[in-house]
C-alpha positions in Angstrom: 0.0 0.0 0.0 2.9 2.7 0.9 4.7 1.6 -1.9 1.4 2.4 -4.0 1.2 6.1 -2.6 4.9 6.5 -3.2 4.9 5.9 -6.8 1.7 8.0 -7.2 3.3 11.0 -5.2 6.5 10.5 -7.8 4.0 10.2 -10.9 2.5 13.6 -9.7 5.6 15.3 -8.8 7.4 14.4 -12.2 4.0 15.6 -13.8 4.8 18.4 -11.8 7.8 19.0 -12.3 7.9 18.8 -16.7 5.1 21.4 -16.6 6.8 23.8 -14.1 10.0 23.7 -16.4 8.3 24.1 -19.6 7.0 27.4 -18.3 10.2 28.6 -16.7 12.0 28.0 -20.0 8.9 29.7 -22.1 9.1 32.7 -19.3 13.0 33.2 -19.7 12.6 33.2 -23.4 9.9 35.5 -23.6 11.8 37.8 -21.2 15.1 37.7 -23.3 12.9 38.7 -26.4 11.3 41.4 -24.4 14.6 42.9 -23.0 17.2 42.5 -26.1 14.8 42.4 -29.2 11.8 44.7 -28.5 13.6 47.2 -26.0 14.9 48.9 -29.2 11.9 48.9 -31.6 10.9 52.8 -30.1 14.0 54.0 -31.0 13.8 52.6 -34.5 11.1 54.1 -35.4 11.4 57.2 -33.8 10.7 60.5 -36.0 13.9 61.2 -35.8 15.4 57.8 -36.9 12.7 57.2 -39.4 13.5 60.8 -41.2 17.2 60.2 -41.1 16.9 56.6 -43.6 17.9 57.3 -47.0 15.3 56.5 -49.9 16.5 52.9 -50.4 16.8 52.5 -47.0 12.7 53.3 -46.3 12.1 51.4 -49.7 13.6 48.3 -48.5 11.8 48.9 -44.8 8.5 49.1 -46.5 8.1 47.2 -49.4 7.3 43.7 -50.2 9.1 40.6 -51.2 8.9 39.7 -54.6 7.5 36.0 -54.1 4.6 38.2 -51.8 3.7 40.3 -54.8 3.7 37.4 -57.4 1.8 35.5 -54.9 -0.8 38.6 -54.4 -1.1 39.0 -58.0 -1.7 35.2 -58.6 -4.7 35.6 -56.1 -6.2 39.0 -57.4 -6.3 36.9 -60.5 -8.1 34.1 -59.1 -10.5 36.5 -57.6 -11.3 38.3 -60.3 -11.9 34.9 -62.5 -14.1 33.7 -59.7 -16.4 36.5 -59.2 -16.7 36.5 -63.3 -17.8 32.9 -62.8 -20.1 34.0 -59.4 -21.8 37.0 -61.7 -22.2 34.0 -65.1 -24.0 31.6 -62.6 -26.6 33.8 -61.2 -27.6 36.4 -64.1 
């Protein structure tokens, strides 16, 4: 019988135990993002910082991949055949 209740109170501890360290390495991580990734952001995009990037510099900041265009072209298409077809099947 005790050794029944030991080996449940190790089952339940070593549940425990892989939860509690799951969250203490998602915590850490999330708080090593916070401090060294998004602790600059306000100063990147500060007036100031934002009005000292050269034209190729905002160009390449702002605009899109090329695979993202092609791909958003490919789908205006689509869209455009499939509300032909929508407005052919109920005129």
């Amino acid at each position: 019988m005790d050794d029944q209740a030991y080996l449940e109170v190790l089952v339940g501890f070593s549940a425990y135990y892989k939860v509690a360290r799951k969250t203490f390495v998602d915590n850490v991580c999330r708080l090593v993002i916070e401090r060294h990734l998004l602790r600059s952001l306000p100063m990147m995009f500060s007036p100031e910082t934002v009005a000292s990037y050269s034209d190729e510099e905002m160009k390449q900041i702002a605009s899109k991949g090329e695979s993202t265009i092609s791909k958003r072209r490919q789908l205006r298409v689509m869209h455009e055949n499939l509300m032909a077809g929508f407005r052919d099947l109920y005129r």
